[in-house]
N, C-alpha and C positions, 0 to 999 in steps of 0.2 A: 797857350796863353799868347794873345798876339797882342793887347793892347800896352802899350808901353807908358807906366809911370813913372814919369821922369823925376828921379831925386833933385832937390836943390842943387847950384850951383855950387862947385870946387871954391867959389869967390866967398860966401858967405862964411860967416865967422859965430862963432858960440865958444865962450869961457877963453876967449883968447886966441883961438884956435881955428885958423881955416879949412876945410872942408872937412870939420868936423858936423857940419848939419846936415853935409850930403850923405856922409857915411853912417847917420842917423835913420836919415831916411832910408839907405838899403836897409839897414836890417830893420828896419819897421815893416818891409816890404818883404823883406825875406821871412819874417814869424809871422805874417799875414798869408804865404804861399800867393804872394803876388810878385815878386823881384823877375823882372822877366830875363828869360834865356842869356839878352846883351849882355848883361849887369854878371853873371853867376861863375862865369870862369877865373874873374878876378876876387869875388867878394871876399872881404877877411884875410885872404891868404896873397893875395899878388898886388900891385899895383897900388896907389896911394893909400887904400885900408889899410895895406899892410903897413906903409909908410908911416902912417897916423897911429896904427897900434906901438908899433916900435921909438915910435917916436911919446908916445904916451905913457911907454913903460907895459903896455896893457898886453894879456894873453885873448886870441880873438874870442874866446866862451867866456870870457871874465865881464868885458865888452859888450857881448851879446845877451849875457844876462839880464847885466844893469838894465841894458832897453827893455827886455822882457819884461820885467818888474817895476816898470815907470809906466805912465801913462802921459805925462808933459816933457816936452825939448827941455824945458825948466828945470824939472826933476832930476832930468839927463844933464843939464848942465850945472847944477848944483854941486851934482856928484863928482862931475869930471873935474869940478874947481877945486872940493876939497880934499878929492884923491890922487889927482896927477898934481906931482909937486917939479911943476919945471918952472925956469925960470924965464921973464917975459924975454928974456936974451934969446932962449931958448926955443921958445912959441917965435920967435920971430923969424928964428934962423929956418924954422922948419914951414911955415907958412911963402918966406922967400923961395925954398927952394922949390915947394908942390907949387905956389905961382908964377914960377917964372921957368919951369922945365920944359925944356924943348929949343930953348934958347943957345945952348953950350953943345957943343960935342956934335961932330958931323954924323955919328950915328945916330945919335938921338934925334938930330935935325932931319936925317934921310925919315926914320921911323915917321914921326909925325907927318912929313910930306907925303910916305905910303900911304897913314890912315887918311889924311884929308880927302887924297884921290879914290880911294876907297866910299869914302863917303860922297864924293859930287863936291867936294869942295876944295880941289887941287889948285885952284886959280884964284881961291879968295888968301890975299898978299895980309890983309888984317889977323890972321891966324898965325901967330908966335909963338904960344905956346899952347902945352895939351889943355890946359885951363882954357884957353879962347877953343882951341876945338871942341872939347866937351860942350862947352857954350853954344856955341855955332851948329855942333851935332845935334843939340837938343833942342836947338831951334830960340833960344835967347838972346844969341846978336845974329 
C-alpha cells in the first residue's frame, strides 16, 4: 500500500472533542484495510488514540466497534455525546493538552525537532507543536 490517506486534522473537533475526527478516520481506514503502514504502529494503542481512548474512558475494541456499526461521523458522534459522560472542563482540559503538546519539556521539545528533521521540515520555526507538525507532515500548512 503506498498511497497515503490522510486522516483529518488533530485540529478538528466532533462532540466536543479534538482529534476525535481524525482518530475516526483511522479506524475507518483501518476496517477498510486501507490505514497505511505511517499510521499502524500507533493506532489505538500509542500516541494521541490512546490518549483519546483514555481520555474517553473508552477500551480500543469498544471504540472500534461503534465505527464498525456506523456508517455517518453523525452516528459516531451521537454516540460518543451520549456515552462519554465528561465534563466540557474536561474536553477541554484534554483538547489543550493534544493541541498544544510539544510545547513543554525539553524532551518532548528535542522529540518533535527529530521528527521535523526527519520529515524535511527542521527549519520550518511555525511548527510548535505535534498538532502543527501533523499538519505541515500532511501537507495542510
Amino acid at each position: 500500500m503506498s498511497e497515503i490517506i490522510y486522516p483529518r486534522s488533530p485540529r478538528e473537533v466532533m462532540a466536543g472533542w479534538a482529534y476525535l475526527p481524525r482518530f475516526l478516520d483511522k479506524v475507518r481506514l483501518h476496517l477498510a484495510g486501507r490505514l497505511h503502514p505511517d499510521y499502524q504502529e500507533n493506532f489505538a494503542h500509542k500516541g494521541f488514540d490512546a490518549k483519546w481512548l483514555a481520555a474517553a474512558g473508552l477500551a480500543p475494541e469498544q471504540f472500534i466497534a461503534v465505527v464498525a456499526n456506523s456508517i455517518t461521523d453523525g452516528q459516531v458522534c451521537d454516540w460518543v455525546a451520549q456515552q462519554v459522560k465528561k465534563t466540557e472542563a474536561e474536553k477541554a482540559a484534554f483538547n489543550a493538552a493534544v493541541l498544544n503538546y510539544g510545547r513543554e519539556g525539553e524532551e518532548v521539545k528535542a522529540r518533535l525537532q527529530w521528527r521535523k528533521e526527519q520529515a524535511g521540515l527542521g527549519q520550518r520555526a511555525d511548527i510548535q507543536t505535534f498538532a502543527d507538525f501533523i499538519d505541515a507532515d500532511e501537507k495542510r500548512i
